[in-house]
Backbone as a ProteinNet text record, in pm:
[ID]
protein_1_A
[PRIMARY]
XXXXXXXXXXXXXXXXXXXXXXXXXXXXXXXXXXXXXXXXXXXXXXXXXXXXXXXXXXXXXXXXXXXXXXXXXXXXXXXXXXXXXXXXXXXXXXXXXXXXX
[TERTIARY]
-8304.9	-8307.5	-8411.2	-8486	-8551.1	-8520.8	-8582	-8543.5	-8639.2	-8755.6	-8877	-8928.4	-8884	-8885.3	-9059.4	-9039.2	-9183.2	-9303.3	-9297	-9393.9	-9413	-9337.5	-9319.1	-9368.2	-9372.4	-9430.8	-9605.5	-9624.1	-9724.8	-9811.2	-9738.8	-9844	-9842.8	-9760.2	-9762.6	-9925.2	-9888.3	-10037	-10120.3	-10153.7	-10288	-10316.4	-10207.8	-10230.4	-10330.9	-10221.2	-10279.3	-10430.6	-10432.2	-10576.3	-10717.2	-10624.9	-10723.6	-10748.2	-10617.4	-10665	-10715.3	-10702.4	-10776.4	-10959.7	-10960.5	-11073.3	-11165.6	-11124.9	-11117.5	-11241.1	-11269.8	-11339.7	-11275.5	-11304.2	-11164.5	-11169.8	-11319.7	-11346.5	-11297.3	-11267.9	-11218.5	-11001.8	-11022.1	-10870.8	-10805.8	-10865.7	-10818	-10842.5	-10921.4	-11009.4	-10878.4	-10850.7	-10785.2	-10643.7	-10585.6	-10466.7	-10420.8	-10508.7	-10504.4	-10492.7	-10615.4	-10574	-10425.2	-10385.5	-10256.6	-10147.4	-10154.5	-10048.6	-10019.4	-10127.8	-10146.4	-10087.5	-10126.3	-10086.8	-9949.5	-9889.6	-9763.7	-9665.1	-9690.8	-9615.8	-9585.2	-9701.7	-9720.3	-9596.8	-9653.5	-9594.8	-9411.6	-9368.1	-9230	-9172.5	-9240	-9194.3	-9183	-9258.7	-9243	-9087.3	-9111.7	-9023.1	-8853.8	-8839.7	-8763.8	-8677.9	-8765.6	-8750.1	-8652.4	-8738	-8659.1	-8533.4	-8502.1	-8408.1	-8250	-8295.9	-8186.9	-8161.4	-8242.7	-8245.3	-8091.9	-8183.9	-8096.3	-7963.7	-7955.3	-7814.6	-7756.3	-7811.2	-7730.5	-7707.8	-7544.8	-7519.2	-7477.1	-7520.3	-7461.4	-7602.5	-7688.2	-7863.2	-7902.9	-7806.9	-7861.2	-7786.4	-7682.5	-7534.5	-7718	-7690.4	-7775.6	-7858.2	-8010.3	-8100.8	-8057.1	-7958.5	-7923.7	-7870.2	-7829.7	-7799.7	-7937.5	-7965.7	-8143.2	-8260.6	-8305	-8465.9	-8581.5	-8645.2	-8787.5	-8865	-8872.4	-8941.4	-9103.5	-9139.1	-9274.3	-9256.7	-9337.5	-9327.9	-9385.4	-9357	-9386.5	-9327	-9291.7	-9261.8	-9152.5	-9028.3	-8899.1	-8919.1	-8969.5	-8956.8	-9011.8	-9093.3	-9185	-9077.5	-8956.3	-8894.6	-8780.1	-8819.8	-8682.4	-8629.2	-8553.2	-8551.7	-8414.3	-8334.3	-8200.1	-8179.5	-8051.1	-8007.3	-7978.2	-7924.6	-7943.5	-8012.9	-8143.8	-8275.8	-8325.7	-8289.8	-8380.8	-8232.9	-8134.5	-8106.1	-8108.5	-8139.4	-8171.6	-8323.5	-8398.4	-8513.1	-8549	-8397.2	-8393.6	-8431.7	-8551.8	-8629.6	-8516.9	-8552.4	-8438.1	-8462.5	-8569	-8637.5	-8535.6	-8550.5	-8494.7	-8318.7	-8305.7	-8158.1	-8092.7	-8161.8	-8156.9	-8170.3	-8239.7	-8264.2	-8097	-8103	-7956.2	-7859.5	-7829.2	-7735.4	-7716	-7818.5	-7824.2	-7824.1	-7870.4	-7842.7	-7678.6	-7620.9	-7484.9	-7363.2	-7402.5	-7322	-7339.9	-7461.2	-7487.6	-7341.8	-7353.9	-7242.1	-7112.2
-2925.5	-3004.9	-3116	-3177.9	-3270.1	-3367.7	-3490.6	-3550.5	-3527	-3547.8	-3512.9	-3338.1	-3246	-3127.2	-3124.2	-3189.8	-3171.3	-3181.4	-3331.8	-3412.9	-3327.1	-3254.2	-3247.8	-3071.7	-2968.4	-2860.6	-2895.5	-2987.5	-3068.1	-3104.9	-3168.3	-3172.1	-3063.1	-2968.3	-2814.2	-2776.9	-2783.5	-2703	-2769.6	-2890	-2996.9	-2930.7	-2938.4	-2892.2	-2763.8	-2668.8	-2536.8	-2506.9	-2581.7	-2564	-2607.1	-2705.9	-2750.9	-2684.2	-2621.5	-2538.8	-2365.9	-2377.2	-2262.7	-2298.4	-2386.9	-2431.6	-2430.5	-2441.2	-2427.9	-2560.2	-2705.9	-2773	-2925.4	-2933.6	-3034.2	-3198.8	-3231.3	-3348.1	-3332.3	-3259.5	-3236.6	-3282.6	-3158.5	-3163.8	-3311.6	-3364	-3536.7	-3614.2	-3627.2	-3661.6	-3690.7	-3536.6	-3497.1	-3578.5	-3526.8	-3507.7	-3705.9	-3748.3	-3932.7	-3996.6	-3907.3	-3939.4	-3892.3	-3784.3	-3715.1	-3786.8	-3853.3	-3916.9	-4063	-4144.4	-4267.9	-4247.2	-4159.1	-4118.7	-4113.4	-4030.2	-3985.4	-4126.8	-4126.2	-4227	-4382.9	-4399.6	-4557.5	-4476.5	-4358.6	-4288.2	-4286.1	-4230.1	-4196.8	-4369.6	-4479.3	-4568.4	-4670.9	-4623.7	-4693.1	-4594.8	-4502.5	-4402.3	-4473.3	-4473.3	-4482.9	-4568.3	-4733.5	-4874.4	-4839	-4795.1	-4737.5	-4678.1	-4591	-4490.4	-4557.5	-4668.3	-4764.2	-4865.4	-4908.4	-5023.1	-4976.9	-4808.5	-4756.6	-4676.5	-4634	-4588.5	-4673.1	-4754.7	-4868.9	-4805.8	-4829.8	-4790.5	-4637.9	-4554.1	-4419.7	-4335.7	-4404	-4356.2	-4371.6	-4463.8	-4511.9	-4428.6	-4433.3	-4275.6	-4171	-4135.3	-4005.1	-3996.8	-4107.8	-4150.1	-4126.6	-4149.9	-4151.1	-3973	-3940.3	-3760.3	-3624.5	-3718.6	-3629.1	-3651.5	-3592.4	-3665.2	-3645.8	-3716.6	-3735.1	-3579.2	-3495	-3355.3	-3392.1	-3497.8	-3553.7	-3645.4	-3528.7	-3607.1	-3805.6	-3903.7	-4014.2	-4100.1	-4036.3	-4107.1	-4200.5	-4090.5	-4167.8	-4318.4	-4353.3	-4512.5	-4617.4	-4599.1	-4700.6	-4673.5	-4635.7	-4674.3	-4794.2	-4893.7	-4964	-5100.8	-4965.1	-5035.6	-5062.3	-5194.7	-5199.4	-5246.2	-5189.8	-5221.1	-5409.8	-5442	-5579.6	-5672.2	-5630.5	-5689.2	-5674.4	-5549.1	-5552.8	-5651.8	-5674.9	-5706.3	-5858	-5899.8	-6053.2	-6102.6	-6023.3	-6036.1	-5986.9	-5961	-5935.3	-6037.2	-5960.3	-6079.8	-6084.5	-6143.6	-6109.5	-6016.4	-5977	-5844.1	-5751.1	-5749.8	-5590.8	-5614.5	-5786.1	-5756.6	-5730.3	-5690.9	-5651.2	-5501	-5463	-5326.8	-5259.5	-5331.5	-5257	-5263.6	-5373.6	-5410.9	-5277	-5238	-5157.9	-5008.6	-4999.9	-4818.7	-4844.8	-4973.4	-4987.5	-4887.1	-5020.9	-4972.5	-4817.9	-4740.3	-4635.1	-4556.4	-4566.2	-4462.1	-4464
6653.1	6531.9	6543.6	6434.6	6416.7	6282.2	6321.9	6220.8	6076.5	6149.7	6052.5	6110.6	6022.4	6045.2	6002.4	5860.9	5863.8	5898.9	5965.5	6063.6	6154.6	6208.4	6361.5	6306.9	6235.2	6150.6	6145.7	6042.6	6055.2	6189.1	6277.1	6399.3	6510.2	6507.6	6586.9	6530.1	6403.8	6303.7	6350.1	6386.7	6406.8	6556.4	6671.8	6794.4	6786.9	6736.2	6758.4	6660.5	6565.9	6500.2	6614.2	6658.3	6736.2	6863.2	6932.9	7044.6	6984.3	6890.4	6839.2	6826.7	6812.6	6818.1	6943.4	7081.5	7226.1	7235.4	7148.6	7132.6	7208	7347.4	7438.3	7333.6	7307.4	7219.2	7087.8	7025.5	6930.1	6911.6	7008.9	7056.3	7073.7	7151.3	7204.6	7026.6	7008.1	6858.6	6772.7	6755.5	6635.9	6622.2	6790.1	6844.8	6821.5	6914	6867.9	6706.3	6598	6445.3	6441	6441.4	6402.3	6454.2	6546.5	6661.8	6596.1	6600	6491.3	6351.8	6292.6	6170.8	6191.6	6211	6268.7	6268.5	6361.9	6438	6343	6288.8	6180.6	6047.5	5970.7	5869.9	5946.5	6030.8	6105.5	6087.5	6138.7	6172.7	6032.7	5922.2	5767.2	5749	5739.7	5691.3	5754	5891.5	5978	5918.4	5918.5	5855.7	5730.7	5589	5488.8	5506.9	5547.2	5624.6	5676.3	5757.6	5851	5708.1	5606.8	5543.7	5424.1	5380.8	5280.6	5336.2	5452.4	5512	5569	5646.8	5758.9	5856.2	5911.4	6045.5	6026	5954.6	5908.5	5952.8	5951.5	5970.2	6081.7	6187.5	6292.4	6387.9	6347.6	6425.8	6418.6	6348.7	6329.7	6380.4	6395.8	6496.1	6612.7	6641.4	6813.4	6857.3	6764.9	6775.4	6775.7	6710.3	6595.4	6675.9	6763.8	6837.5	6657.7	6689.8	6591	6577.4	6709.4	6736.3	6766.2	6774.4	6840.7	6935.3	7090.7	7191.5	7120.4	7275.3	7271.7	7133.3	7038.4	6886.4	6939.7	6967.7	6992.5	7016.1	7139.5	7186.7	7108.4	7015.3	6913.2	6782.2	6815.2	6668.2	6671.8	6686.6	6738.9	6583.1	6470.9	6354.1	6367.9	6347.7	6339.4	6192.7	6183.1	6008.1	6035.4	6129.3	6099.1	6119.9	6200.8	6170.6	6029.5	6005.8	5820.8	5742.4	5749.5	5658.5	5680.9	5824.8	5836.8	5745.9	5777.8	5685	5524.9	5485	5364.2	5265.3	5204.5	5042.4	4943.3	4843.3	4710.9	4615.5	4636.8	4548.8	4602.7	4797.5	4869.7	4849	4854.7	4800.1	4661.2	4573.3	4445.7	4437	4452.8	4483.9	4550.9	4719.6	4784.9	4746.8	4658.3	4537	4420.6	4349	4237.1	4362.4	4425	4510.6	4575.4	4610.8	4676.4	4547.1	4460.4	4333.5	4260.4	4318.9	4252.6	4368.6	4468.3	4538.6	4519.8
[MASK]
+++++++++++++++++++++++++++++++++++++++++++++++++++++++++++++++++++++++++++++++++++++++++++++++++++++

């Protein structure tokens, strides 16, 4: 299982395009954009994720690996760090999705 089935779909394809390619500068190249990419995209995503489930998202995080080596350790989002830094915009918002359930 993965959390991001797709990400992790997504960068198999980047690998193997690239070792299809048999181009080693390329490979490293690519592999570093895709990884950056990855990893910044997983870790916005993540943030969202813990903000809008809470401790129900974070159970799950701890069951679910990411499916991209190195990702795991650069995600370190807690629901009550985001909600200590909650604006009044984001507490308006969790307000109107609370009441939607």
């Amino acid at each position: 299982y993965s959390r991001h089935p797709g990400y992790m779909g997504w960068w198999l394809f980047c690998i193997g395009n690239q070792m299809s390619l048999q181009n080693p500068i390329s490979f490293i190249t690519y592999n570093l954009a895709s990884y950056t990419f990855f990893s910044e995209r997983i870790y916005e995503e993540e943030k969202f994720l813990v903000y809008f489930f809470g401790e129900e998202y974070i159970q799950y995080k701890k069951q679910t690996p990411v499916g991209i080596p190195f990702i795991e350790w650069i995600i370190p989002v807690s629901y009550t760090h985001l909600r200590a830094h909650e604006t009044g915009r984001n507490l308006v918002c969790r307000l109107l999705l609370e009441k939607k359930k």
